[in-house]
mmCIF file of the N, C-alpha and C atoms, coordinates in Angstrom:
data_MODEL
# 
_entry.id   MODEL 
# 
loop_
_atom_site.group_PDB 
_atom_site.id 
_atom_site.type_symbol 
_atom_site.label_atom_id 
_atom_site.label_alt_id 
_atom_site.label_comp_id 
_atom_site.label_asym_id 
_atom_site.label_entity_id 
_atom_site.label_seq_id 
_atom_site.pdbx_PDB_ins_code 
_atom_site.Cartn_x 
_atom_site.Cartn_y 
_atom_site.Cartn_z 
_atom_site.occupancy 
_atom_site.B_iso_or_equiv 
_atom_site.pdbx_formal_charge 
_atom_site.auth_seq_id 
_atom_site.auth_comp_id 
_atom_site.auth_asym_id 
_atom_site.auth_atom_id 
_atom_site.pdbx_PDB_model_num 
ATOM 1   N N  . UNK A 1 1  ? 33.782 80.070 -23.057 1.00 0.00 ? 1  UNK A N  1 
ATOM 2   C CA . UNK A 1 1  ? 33.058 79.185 -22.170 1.00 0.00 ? 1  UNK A CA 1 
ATOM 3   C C  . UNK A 1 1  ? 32.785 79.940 -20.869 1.00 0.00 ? 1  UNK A C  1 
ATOM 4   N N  . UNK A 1 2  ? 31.779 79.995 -20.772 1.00 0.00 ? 2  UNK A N  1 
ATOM 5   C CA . UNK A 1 2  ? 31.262 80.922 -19.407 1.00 0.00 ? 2  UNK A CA 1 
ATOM 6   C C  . UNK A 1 2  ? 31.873 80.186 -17.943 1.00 0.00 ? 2  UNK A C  1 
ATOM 7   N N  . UNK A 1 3  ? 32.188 80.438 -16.900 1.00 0.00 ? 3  UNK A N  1 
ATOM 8   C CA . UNK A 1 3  ? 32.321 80.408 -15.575 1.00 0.00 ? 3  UNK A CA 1 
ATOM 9   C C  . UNK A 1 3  ? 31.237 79.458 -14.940 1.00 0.00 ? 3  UNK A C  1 
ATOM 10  N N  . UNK A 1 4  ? 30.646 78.796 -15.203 1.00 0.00 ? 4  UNK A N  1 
ATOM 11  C CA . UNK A 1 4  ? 29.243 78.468 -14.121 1.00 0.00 ? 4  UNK A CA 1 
ATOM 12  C C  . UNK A 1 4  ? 30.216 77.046 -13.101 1.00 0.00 ? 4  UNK A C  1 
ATOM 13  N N  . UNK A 1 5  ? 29.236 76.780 -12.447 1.00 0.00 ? 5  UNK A N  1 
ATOM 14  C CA . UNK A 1 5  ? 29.037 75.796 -11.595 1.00 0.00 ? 5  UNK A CA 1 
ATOM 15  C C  . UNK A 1 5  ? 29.488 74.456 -11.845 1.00 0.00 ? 5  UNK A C  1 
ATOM 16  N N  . UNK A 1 6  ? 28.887 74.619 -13.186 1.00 0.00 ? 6  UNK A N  1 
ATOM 17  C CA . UNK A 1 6  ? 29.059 72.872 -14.090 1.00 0.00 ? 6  UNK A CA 1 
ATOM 18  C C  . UNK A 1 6  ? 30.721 72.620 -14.480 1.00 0.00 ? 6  UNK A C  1 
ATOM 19  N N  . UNK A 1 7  ? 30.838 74.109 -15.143 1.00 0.00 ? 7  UNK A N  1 
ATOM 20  C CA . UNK A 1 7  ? 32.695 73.683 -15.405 1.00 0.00 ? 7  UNK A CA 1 
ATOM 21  C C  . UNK A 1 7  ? 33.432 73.872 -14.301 1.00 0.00 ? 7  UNK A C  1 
ATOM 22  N N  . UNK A 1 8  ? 32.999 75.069 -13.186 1.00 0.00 ? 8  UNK A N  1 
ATOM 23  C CA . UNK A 1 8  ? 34.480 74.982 -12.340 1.00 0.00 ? 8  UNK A CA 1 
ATOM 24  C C  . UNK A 1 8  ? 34.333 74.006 -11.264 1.00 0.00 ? 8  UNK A C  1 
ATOM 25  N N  . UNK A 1 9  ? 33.553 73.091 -10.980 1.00 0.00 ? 9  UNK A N  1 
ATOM 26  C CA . UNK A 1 9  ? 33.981 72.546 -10.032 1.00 0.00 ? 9  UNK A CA 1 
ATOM 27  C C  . UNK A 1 9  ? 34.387 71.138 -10.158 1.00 0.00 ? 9  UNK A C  1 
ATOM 28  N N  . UNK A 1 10 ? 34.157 70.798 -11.548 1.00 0.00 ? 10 UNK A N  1 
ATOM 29  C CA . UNK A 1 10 ? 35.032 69.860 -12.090 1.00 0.00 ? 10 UNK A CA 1 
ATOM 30  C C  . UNK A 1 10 ? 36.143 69.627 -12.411 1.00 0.00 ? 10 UNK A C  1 
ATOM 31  N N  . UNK A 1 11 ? 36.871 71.166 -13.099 1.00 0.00 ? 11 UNK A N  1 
ATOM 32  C CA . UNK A 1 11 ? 38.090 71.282 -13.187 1.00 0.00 ? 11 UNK A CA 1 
ATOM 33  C C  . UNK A 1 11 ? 39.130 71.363 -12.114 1.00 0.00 ? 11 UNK A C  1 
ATOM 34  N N  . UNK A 1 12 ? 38.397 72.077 -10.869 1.00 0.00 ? 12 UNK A N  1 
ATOM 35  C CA . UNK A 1 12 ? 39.003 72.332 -9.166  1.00 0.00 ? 12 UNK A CA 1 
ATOM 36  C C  . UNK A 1 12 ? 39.109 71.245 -8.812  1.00 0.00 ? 12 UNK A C  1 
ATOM 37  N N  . UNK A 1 13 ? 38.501 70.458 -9.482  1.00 0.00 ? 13 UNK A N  1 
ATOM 38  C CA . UNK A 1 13 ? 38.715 68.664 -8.671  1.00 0.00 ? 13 UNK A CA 1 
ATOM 39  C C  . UNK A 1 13 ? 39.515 68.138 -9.280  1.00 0.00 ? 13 UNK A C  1 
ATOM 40  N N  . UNK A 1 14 ? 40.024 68.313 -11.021 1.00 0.00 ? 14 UNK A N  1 
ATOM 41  C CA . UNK A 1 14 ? 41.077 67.498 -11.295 1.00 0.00 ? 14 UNK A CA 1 
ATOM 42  C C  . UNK A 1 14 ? 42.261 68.146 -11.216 1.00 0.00 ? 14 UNK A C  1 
ATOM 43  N N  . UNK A 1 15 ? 42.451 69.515 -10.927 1.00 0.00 ? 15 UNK A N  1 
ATOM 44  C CA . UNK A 1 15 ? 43.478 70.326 -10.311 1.00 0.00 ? 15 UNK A CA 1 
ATOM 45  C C  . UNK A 1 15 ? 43.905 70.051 -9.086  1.00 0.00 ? 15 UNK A C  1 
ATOM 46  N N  . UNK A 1 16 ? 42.930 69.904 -8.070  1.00 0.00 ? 16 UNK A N  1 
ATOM 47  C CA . UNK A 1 16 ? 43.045 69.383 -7.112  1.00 0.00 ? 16 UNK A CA 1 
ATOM 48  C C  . UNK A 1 16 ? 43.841 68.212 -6.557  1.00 0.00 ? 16 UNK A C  1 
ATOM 49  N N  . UNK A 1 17 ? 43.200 67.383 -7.197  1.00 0.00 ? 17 UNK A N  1 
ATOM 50  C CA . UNK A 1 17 ? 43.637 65.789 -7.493  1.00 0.00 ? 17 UNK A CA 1 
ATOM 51  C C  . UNK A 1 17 ? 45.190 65.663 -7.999  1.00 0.00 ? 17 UNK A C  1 
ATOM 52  N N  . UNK A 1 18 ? 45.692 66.308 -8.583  1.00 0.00 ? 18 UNK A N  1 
ATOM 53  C CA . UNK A 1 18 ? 46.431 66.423 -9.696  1.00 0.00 ? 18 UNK A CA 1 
ATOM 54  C C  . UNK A 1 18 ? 47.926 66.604 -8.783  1.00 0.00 ? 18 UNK A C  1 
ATOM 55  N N  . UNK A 1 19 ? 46.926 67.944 -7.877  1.00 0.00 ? 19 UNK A N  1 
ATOM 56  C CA . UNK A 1 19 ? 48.253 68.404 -6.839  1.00 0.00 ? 19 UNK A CA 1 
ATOM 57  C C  . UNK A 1 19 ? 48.219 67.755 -5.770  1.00 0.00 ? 19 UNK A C  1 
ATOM 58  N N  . UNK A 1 20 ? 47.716 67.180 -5.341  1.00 0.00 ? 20 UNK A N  1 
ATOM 59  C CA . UNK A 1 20 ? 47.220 66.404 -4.151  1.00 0.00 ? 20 UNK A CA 1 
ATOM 60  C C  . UNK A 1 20 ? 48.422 64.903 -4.875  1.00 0.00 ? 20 UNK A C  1 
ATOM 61  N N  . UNK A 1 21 ? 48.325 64.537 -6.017  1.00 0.00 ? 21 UNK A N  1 
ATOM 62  C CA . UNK A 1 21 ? 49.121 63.483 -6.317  1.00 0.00 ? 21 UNK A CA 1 
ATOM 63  C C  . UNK A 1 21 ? 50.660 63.209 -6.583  1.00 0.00 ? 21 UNK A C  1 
ATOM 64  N N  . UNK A 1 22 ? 51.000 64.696 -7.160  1.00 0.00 ? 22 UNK A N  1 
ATOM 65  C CA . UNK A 1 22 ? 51.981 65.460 -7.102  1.00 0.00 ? 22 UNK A CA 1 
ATOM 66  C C  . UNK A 1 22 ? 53.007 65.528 -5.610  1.00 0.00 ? 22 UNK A C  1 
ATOM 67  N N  . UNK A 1 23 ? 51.859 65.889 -5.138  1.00 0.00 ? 23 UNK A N  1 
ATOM 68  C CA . UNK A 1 23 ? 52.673 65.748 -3.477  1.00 0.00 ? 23 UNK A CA 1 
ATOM 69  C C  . UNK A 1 23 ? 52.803 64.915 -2.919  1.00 0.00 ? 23 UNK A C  1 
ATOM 70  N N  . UNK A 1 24 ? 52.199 63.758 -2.761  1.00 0.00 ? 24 UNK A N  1 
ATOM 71  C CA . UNK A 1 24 ? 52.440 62.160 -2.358  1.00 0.00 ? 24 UNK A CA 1 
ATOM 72  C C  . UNK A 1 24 ? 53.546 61.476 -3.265  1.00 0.00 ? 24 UNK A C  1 
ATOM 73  N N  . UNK A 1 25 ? 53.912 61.781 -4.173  1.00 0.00 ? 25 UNK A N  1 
ATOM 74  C CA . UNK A 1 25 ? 54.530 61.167 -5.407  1.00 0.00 ? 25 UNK A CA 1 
ATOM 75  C C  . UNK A 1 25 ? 56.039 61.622 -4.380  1.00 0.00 ? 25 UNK A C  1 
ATOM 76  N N  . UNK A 1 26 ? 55.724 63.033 -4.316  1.00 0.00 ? 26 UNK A N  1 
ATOM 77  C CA . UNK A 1 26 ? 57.485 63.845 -4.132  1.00 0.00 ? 26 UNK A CA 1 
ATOM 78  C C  . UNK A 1 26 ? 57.618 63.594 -2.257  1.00 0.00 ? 26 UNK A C  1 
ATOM 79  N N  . UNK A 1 27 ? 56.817 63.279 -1.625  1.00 0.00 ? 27 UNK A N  1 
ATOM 80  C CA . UNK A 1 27 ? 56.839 63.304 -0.295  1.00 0.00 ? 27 UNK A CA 1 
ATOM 81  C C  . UNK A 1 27 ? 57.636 61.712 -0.099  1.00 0.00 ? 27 UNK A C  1 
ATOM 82  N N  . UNK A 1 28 ? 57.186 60.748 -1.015  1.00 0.00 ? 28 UNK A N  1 
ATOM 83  C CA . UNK A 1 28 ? 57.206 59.039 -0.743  1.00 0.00 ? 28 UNK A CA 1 
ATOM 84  C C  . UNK A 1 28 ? 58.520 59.145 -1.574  1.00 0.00 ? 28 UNK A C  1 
ATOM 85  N N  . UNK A 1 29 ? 59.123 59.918 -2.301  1.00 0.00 ? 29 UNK A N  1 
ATOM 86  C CA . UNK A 1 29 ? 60.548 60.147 -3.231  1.00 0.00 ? 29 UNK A CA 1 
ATOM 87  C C  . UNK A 1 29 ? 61.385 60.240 -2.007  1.00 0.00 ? 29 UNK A C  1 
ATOM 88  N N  . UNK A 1 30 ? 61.144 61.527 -1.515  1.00 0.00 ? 30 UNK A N  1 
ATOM 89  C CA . UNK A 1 30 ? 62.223 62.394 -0.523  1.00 0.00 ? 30 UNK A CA 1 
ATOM 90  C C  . UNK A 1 30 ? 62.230 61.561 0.752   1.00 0.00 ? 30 UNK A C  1 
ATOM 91  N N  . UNK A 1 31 ? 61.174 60.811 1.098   1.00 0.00 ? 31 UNK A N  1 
ATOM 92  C CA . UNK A 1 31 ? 61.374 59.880 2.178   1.00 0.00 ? 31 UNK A CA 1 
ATOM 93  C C  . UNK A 1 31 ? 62.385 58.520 1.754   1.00 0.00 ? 31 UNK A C  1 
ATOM 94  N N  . UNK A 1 32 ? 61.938 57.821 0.889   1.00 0.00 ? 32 UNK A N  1 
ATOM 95  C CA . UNK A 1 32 ? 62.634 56.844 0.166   1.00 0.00 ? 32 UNK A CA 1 
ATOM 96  C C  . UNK A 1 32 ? 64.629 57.427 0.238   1.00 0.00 ? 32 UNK A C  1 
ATOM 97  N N  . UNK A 1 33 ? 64.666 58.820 -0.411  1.00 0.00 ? 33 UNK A N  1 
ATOM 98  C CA . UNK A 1 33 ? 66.182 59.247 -0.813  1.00 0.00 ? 33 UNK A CA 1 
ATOM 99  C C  . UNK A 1 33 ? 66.349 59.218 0.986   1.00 0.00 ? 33 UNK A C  1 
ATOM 100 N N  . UNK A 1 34 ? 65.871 59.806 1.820   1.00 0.00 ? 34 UNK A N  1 
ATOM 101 C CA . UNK A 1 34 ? 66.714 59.834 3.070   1.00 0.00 ? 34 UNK A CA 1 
ATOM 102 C C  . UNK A 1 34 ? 66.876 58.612 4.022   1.00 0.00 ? 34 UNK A C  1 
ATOM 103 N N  . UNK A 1 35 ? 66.130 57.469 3.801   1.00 0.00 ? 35 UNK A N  1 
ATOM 104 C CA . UNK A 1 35 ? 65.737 56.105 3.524   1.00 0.00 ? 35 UNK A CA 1 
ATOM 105 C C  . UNK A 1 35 ? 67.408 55.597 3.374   1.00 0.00 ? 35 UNK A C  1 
ATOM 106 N N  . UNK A 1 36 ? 66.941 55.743 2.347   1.00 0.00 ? 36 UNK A N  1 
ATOM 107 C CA . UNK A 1 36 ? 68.840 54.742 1.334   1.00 0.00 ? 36 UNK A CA 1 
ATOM 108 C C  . UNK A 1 36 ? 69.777 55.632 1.646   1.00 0.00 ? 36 UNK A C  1 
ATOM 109 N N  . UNK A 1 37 ? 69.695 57.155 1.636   1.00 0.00 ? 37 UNK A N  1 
ATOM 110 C CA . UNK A 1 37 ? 70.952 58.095 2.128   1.00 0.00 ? 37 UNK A CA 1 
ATOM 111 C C  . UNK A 1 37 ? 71.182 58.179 2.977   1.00 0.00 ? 37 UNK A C  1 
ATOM 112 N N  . UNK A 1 38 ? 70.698 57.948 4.289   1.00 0.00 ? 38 UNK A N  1 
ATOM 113 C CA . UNK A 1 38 ? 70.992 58.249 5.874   1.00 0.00 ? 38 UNK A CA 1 
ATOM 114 C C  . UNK A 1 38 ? 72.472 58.898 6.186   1.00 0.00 ? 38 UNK A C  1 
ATOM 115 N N  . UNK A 1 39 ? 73.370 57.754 5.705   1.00 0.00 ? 39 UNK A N  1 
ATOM 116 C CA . UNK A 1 39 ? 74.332 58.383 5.879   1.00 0.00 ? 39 UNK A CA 1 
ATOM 117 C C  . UNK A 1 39 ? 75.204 59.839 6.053   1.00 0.00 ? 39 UNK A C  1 
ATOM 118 N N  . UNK A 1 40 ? 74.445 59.766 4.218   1.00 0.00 ? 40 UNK A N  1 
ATOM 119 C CA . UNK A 1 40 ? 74.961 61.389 3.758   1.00 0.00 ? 40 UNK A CA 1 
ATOM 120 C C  . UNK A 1 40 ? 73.634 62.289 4.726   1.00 0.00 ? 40 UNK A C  1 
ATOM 121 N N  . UNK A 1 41 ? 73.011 62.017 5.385   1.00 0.00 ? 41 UNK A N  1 
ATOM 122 C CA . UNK A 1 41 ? 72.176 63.155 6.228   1.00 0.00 ? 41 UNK A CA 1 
ATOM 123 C C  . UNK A 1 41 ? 72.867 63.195 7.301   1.00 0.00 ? 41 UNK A C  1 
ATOM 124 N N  . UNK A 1 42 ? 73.539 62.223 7.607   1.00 0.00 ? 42 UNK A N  1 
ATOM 125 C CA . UNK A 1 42 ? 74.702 62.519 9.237   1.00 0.00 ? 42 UNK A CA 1 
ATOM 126 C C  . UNK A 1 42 ? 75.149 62.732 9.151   1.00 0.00 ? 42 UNK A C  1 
ATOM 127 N N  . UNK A 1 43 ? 76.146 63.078 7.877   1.00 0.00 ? 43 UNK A N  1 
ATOM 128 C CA . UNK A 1 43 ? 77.236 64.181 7.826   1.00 0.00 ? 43 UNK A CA 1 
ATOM 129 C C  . UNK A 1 43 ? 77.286 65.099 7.829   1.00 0.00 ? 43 UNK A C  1 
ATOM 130 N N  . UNK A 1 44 ? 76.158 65.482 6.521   1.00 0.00 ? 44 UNK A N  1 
ATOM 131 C CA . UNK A 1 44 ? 75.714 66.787 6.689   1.00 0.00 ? 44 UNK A CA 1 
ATOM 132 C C  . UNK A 1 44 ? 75.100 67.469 7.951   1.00 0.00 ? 44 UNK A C  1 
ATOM 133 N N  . UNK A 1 45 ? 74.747 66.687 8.920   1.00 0.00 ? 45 UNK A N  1 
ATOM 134 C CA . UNK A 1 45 ? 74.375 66.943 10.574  1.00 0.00 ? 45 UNK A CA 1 
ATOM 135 C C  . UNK A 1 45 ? 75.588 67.385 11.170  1.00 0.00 ? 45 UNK A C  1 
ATOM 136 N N  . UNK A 1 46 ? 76.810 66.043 11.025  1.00 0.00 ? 46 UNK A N  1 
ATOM 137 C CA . UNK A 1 46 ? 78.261 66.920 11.589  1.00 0.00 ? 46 UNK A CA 1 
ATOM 138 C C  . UNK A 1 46 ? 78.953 67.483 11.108  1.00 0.00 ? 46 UNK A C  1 
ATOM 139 N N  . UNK A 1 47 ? 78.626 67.798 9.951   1.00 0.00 ? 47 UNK A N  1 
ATOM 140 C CA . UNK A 1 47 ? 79.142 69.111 9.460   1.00 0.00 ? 47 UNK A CA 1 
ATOM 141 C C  . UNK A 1 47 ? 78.726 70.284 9.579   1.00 0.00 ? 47 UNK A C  1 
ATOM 142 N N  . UNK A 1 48 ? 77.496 70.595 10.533  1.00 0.00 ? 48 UNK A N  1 
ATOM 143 C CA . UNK A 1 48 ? 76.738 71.689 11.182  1.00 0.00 ? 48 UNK A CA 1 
ATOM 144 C C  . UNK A 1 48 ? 75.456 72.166 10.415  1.00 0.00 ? 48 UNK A C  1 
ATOM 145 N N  . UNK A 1 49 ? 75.315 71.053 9.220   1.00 0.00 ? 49 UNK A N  1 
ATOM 146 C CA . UNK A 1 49 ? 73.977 71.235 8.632   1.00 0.00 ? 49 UNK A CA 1 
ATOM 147 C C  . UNK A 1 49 ? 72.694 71.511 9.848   1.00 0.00 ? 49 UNK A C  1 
ATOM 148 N N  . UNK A 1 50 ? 71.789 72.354 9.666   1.00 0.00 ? 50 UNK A N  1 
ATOM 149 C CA . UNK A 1 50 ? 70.553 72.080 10.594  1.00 0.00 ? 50 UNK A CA 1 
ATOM 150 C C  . UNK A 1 50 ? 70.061 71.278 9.814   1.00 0.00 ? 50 UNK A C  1 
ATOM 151 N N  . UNK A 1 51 ? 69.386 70.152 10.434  1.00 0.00 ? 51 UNK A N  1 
ATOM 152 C CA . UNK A 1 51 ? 68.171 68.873 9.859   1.00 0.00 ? 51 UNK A CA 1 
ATOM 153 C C  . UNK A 1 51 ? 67.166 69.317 8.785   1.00 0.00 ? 51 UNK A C  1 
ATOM 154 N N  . UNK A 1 52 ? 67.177 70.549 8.617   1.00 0.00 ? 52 UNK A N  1 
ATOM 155 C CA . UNK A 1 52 ? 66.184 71.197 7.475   1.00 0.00 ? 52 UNK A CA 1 
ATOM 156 C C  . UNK A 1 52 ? 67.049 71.197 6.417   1.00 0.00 ? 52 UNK A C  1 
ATOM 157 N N  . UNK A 1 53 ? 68.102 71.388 6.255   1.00 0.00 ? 53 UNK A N  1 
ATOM 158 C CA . UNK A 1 53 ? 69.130 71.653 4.982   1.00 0.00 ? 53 UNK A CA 1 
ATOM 159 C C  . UNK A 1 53 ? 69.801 70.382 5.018   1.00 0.00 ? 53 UNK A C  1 
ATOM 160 N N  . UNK A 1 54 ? 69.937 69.700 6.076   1.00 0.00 ? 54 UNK A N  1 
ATOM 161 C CA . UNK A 1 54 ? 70.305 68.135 5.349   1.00 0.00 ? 54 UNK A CA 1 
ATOM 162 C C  . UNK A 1 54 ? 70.066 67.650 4.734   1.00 0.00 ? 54 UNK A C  1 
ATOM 163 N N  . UNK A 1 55 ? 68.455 67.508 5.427   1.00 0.00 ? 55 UNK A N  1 
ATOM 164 C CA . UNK A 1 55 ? 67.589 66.830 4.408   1.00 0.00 ? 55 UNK A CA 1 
ATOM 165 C C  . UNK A 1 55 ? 67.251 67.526 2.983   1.00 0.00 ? 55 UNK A C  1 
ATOM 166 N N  . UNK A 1 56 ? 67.759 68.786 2.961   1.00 0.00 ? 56 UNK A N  1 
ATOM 167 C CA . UNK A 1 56 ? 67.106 69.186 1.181   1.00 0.00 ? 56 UNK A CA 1 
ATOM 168 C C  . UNK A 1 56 ? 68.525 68.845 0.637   1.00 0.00 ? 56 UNK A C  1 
ATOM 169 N N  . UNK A 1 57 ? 69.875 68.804 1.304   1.00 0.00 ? 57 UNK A N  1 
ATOM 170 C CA . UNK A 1 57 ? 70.447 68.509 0.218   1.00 0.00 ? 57 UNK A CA 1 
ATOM 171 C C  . UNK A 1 57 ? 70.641 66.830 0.334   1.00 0.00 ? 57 UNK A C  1 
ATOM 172 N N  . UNK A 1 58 ? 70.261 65.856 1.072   1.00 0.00 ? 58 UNK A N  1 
ATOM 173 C CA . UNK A 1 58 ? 69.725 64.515 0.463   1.00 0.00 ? 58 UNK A CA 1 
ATOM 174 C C  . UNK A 1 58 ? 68.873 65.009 -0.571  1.00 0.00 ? 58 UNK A C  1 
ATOM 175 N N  . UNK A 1 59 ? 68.041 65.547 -0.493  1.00 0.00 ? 59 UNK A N  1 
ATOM 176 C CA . UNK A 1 59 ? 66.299 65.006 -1.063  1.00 0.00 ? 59 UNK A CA 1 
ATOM 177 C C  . UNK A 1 59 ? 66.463 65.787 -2.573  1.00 0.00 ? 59 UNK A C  1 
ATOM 178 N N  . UNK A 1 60 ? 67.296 67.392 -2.722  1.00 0.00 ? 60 UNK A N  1 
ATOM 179 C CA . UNK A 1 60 ? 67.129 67.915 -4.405  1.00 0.00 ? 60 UNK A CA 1 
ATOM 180 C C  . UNK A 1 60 ? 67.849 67.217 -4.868  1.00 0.00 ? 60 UNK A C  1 
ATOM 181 N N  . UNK A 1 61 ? 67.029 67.196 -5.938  1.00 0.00 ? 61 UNK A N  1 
ATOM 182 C CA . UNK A 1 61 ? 67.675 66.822 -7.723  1.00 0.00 ? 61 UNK A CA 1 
ATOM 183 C C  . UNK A 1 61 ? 69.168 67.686 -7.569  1.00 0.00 ? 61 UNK A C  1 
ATOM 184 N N  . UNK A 1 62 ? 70.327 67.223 -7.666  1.00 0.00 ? 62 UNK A N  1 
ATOM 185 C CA . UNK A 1 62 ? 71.558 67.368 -8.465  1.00 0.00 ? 62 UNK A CA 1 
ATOM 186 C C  . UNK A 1 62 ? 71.291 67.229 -9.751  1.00 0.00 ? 62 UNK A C  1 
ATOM 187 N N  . UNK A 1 63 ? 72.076 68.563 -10.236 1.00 0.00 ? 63 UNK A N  1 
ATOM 188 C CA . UNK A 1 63 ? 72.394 68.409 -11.465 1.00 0.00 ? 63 UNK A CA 1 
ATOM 189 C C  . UNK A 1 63 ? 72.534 67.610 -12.085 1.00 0.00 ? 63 UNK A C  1 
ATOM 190 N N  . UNK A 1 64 ? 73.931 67.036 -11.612 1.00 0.00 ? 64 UNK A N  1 
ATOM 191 C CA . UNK A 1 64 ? 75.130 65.829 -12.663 1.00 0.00 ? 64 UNK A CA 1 
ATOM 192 C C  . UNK A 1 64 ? 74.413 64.956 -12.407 1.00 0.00 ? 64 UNK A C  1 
ATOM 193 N N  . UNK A 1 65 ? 73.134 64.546 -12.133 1.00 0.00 ? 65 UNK A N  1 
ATOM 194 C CA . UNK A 1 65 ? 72.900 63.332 -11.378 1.00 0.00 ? 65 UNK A CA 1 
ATOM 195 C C  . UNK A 1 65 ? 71.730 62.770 -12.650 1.00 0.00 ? 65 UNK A C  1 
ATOM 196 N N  . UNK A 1 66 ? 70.792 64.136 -13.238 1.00 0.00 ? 66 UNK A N  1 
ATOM 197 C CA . UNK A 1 66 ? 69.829 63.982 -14.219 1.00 0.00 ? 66 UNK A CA 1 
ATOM 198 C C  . UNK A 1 66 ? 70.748 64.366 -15.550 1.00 0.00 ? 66 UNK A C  1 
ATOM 199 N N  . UNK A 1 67 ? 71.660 65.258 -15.288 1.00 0.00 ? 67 UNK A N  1 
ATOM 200 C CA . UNK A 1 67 ? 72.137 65.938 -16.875 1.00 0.00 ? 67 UNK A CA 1 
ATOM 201 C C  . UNK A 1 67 ? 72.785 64.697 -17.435 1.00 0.00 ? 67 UNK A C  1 
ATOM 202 N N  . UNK A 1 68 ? 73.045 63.843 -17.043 1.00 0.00 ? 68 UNK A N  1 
ATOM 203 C CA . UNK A 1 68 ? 74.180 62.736 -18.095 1.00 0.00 ? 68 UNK A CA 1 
ATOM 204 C C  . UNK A 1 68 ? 72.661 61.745 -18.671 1.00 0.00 ? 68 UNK A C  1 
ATOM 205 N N  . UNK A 1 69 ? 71.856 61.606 -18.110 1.00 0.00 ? 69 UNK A N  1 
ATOM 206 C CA . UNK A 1 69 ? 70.773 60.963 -18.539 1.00 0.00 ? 69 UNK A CA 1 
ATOM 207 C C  . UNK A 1 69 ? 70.476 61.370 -19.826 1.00 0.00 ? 69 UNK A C  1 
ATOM 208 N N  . UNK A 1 70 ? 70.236 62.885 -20.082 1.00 0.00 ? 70 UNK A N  1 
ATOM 209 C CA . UNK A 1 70 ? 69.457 63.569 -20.962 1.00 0.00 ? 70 UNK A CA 1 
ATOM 210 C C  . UNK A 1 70 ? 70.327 63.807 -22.272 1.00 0.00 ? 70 UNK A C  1 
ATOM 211 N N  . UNK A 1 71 ? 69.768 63.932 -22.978 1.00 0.00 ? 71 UNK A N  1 
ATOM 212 C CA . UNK A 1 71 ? 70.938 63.647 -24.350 1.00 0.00 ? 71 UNK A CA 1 
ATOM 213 C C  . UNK A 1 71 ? 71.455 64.990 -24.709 1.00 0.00 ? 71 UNK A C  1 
ATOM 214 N N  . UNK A 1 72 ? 72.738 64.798 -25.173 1.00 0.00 ? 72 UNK A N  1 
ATOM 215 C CA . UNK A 1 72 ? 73.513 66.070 -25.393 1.00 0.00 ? 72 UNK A CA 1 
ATOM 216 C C  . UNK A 1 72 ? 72.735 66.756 -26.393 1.00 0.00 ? 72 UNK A C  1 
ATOM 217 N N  . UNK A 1 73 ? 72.786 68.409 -26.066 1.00 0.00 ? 73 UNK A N  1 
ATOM 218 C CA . UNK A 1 73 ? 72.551 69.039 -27.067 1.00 0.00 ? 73 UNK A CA 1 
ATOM 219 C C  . UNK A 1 73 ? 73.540 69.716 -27.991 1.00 0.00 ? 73 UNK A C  1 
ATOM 220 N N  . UNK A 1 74 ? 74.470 70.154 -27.315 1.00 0.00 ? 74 UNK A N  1 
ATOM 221 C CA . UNK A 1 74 ? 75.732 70.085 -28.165 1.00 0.00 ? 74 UNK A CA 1 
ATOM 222 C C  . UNK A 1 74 ? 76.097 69.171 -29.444 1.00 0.00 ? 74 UNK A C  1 
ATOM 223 N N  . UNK A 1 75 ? 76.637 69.855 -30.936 1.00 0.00 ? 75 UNK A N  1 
ATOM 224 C CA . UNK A 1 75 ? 77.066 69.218 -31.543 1.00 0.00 ? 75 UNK A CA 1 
ATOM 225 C C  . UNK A 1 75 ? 78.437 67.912 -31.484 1.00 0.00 ? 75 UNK A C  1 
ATOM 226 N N  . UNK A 1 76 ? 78.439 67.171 -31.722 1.00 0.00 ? 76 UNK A N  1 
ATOM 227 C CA . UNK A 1 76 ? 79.651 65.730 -31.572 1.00 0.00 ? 76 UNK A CA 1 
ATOM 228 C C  . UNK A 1 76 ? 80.739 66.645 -31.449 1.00 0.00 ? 76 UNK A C  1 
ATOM 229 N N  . UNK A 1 77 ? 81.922 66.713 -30.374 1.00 0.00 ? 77 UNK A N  1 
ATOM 230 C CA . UNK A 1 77 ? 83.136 67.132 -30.798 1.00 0.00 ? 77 UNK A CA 1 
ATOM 231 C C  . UNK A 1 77 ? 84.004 66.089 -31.883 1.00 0.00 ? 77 UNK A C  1 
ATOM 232 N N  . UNK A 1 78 ? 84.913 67.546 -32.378 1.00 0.00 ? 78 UNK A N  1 
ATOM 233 C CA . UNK A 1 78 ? 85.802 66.423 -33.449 1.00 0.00 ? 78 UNK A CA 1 
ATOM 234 C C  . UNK A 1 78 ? 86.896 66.328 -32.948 1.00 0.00 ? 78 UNK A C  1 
# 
């Protein structure tokens, strides 16, 4: 499929769009988690966190937090 006009600037728009939605999705998440967490962001404040690393460790995904969700891949112990 050739390069022209007709395909790329349709596809740049739903790429666009795509990431553009992506980021509102994770921006209105990470606001929401520091929202309900406050707490755990003031500790991590007096515990000498700078406000940039507070807030990422409110706002990342933990591990233990998604892995018990997801189904074991491990065989059943006996």
């Amino acid at each position: 499929m050739p390069l022209t006009e007709v395909a790329v600037v349709p596809i740049a728009g739903i790429l666009i769009g795509g990431a553009m939605t992506a980021t509102s999705l994770a921006g209105r998440r990470a606001l929401d988690e520091l929202r309900d967490r406050h707490g755990e962001y003031e500790a991590a404040l007096a515990l000498g966190l700078v406000p940039r690393d507070a807030a990422l460790e409110v706002c990342r995904p933990n591990y233990w937090s998604w892995s018990r969700s997801w189904p074991s891949r491990r065989s059943p112990s006996r």
